[in-house]
C-alpha positions as CSV (number, residue, x, y, z in Angstrom):
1,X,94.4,-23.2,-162.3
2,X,96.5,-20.2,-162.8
3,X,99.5,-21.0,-161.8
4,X,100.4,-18.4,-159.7
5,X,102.2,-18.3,-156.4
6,X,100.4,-15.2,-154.5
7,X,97.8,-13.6,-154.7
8,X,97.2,-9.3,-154.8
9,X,97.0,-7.5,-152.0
10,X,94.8,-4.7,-150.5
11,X,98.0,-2.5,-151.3
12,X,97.0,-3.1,-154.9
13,X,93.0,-2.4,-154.2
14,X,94.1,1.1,-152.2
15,X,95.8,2.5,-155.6
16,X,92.6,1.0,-158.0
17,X,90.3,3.5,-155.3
18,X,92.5,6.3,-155.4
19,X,93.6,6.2,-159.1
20,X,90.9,4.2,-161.0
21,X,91.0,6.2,-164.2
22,X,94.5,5.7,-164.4
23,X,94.0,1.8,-163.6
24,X,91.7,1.6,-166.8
25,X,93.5,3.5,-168.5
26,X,96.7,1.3,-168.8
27,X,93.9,-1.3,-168.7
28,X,93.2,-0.6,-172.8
29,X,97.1,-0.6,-173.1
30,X,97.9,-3.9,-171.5
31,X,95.1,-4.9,-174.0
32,X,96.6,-3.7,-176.9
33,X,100.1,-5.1,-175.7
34,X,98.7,-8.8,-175.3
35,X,97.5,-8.5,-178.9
36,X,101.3,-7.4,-180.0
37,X,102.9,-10.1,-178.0
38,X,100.8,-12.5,-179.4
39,X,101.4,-11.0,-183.1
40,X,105.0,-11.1,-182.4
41,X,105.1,-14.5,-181.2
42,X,103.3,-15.3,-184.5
43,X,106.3,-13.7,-186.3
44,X,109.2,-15.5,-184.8
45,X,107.5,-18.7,-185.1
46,X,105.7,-18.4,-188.4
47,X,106.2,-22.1,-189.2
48,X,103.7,-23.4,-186.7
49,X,100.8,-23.3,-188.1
50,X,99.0,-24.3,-184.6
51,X,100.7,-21.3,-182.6
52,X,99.8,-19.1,-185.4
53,X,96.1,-19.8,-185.8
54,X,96.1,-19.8,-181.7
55,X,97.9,-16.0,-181.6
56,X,95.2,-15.3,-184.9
57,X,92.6,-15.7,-182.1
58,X,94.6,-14.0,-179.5
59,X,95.2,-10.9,-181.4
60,X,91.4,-10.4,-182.2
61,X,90.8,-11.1,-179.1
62,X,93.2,-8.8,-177.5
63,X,91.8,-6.0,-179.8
64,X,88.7,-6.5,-179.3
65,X,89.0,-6.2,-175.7
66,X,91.1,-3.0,-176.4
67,X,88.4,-1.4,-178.2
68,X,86.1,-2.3,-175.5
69,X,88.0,-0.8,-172.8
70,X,88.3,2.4,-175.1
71,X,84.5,2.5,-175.7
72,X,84.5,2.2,-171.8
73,X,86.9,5.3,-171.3
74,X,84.5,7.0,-173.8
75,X,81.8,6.7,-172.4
76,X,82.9,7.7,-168.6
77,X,84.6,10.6,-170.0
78,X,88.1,9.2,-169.4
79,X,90.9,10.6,-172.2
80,X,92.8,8.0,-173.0
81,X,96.5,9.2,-173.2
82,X,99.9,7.4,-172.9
83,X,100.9,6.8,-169.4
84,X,104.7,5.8,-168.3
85,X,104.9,1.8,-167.9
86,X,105.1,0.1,-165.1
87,X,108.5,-2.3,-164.3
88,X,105.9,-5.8,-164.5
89,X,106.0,-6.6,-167.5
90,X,110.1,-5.8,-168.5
91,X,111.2,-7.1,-165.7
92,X,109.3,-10.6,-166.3
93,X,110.4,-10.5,-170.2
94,X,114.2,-10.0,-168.9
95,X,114.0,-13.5,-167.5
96,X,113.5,-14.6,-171.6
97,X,116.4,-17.1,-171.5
98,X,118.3,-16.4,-175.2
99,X,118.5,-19.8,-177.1
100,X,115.9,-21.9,-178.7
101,X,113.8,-23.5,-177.7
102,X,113.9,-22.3,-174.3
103,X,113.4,-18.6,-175.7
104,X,110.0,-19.9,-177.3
105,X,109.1,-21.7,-173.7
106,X,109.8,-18.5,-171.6
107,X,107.7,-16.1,-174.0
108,X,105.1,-18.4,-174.3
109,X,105.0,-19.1,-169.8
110,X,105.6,-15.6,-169.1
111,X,102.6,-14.6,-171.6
112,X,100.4,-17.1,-169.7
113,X,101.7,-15.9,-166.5
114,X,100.7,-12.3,-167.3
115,X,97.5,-13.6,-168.4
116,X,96.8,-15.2,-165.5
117,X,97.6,-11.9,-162.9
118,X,95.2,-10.0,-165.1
119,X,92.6,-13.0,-164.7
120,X,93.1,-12.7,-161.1
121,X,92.8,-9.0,-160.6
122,X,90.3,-8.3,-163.1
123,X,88.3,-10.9,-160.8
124,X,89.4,-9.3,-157.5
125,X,88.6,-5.7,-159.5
126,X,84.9,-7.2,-159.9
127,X,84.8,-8.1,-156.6
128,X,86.0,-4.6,-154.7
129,X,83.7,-2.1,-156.9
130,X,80.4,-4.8,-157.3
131,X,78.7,-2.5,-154.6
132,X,79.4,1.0,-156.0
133,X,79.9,0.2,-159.0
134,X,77.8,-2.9,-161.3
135,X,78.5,-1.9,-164.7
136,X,82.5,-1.8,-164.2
137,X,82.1,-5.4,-162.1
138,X,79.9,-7.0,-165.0
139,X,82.6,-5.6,-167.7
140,X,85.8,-7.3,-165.7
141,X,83.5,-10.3,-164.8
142,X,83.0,-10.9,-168.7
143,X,86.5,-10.3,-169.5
144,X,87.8,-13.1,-167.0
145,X,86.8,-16.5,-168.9
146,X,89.2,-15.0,-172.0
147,X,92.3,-14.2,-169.9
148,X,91.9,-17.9,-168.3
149,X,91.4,-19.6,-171.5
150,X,94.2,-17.0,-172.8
151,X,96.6,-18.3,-169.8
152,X,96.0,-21.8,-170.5
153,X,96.7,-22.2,-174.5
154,X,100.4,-20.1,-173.5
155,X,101.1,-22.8,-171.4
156,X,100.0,-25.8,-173.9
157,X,101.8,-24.4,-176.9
158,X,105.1,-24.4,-174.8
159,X,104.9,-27.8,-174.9
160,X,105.2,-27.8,-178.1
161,X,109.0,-27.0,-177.5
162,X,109.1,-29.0,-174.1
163,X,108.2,-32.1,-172.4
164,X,105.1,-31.2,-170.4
165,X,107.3,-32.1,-167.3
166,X,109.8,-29.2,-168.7
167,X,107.3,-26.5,-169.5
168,X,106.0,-26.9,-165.7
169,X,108.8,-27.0,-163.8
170,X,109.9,-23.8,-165.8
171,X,106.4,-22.1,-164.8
172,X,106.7,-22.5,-161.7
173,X,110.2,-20.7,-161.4
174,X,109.0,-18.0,-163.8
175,X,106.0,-18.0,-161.3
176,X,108.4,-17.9,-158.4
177,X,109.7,-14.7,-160.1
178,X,106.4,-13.4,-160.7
179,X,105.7,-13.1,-157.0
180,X,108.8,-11.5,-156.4
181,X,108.2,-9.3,-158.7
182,X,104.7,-7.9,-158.4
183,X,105.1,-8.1,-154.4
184,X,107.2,-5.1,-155.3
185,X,104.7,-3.0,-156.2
186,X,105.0,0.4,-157.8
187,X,104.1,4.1,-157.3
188,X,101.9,3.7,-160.7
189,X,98.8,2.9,-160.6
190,X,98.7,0.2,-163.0
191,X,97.0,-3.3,-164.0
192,X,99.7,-5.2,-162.5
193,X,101.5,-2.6,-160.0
């Protein structure tokens, strides 16, 4: 289970048809950002071994799936470029609660939580373009398994500063806030707009 509250709307699908380039453009940059998260997260907490061999296999991961989604640009004549950031992902790392341990559970659940919306919508991505498009549908369809698996060791090494009863009462408010916040939307055409 993902552990989210909603789900993405057709809003979401309307900007993916109108500004798909865009869409997997910031797609190779929310792939490259997942790979620093992960790296910093091996920084602050460089004593546990287990979160650091876990964030090891994030971070190639994550750049392997960046390189991937650049090869993909490549190939369908996309330029990849520097595009302005959407308010997702700083408004869901304000909600970082300052003092240890709870700083190391809130990085680690709103990690998983970001994880788990690009699970969904590369699924629902897959889903919307399968009939004009197989090749994009097959590339988010492969990526999907990793962002689960990705979502679910975020939420098992937060309780590894938690009681398991802690760590999920704490993802479901940051989930709460999740909702709130990607039911926003934005004008960007973005992975999570």
């Amino acid at each position: 289970m993902l552990h989210l509250q909603s789900e993405s709307t057709t809003r979401w699908l309307a900007q993916v048809d109108e500004n798909l380039d865009e869409v997997l453009i910031d797609h190779a940059h929310c792939e490259r950002k997942a790979a620093s998260t992960a790296m910093s997260l091996m920084n602050s907490y460089t004593e546990n071994r287990k979160l650091c061999e876990e964030m090891a296999r994030i971070v190639e991961e994550e750049l392997e799936h960046y390189f991937m989604v650049l090869d993909l640009l490549e190939k369908r004549s996309i330029v990849f470029q520097r595009l302005q950031s959407g308010h997702y992902g700083r408004e869901l790392n304000s909600l970082t609660r300052p003092q240890e341990p709870h700083r190391a559970v809130d990085r680690l659940l709103i990690a998983s939580l970001i994880e788990a919306r690009s699970c969904e919508r590369f699924r629902l991505l897959a889903e919307h373009i399968r009939d004009r498009d197989e090749e994009l549908a097959t590339f988010y369809e492969g990526l999907f398994e990793s962002e689960a698996r990705h979502h679910t060791t975020y939420v098992k090494l937060a309780e590894q500063f938690a009681s398991r009863k802690t760590v999920m009462d704490r993802l479901d408010q940051l989930s709460t806030q999740e909702t709130a916040i990607i039911a926003k939307g934005s004008p960007l055409a973005r992975m999570h707009s």
